[in-house]
C-alpha positions in Angstrom: -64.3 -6.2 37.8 -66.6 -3.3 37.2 -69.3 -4.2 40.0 -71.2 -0.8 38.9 -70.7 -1.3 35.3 -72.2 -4.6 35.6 -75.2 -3.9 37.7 -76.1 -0.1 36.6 -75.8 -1.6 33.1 -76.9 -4.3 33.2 -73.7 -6.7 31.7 -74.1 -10.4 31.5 -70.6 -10.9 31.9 -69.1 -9.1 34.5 -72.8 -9.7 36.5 -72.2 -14.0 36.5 -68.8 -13.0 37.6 -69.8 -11.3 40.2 -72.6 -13.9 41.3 -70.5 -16.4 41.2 -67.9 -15.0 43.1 -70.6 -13.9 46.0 -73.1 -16.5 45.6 -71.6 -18.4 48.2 -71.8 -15.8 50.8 -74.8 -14.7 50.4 -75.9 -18.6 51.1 -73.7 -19.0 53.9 -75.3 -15.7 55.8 -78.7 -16.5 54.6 -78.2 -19.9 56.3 -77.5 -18.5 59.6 -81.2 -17.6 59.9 -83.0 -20.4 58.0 -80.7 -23.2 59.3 -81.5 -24.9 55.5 -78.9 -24.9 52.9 -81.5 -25.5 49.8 -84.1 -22.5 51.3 -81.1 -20.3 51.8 -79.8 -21.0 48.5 -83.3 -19.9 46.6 -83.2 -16.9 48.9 -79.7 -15.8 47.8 -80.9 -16.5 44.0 -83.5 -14.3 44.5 -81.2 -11.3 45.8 -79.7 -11.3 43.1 -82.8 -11.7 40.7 -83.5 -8.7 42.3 -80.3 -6.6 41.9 -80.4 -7.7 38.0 -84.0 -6.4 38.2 -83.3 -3.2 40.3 -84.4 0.3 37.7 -82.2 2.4 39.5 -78.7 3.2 39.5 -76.4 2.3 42.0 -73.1 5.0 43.0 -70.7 2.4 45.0 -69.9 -1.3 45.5 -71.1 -1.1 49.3 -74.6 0.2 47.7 -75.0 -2.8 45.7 -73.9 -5.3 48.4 -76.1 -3.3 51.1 -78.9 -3.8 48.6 -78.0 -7.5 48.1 -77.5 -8.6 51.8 -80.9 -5.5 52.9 -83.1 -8.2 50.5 -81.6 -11.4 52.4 -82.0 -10.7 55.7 -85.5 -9.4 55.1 -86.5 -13.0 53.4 -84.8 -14.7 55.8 -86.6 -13.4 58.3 -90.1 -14.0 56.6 -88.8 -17.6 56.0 -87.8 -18.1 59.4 -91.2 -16.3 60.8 -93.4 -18.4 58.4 -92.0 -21.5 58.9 -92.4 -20.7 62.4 -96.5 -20.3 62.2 
C-alpha cells in the first residue's frame, strides 16, 4: 500500500485500508492513558479524521504515523486531565 498516496491525496481506498489495518493500535496505545476502551476508540477515530483532514503534504510513512500517534497522545492526555477535574 501507498500510505503517501493515500493520505497526500487523499484516496478512499488505500486510506480505509490503511485505517483498518492501524485502527487497532491506535486504540490499544490510546487505552494505556484513558484506561476506557470506547473513549479511546473515539480518540483514535478522530486521529484519523484529522490526517484525512490534514492540508499539507506528508514526505514519509513515519511522518504520517508521527502525526497520527502526536494527535493521540495529546487527547489522551486532555481526556485523562479532564476527567481528572
Amino acid at each position: 500500500m501507498d500510505l503517501i498516496a493515500a493520505v497526500n491525496k487523499k484516496d478512499y481506498k488505500l486510506f480505509g485500508a490503511f485505517f483498518r489495518e492501524n485502527f487497532p493500535f491506535l486504540v490499544m496505545f490510546a487505552d494505556k492513558y484513558v484506561h476506557d476502551m470506547d473513549m479511546a476508540a473515539d480518540i483514535a477515530q478522530e486521529a484519523f479524521i484529522q490526517l484525512w483532514r490534514f492540508e499539507g503534504e506528508f514526505v514519509s510513512p513515519e511522518k504520517v504515523k508521527g502525526f497520527l500517534y502526536t494527535r493521540l497522545k495529546k487527547w489522551t492526555l486532555t481526556s485523562t486531565w479532564t476527567r481528572a477535574q
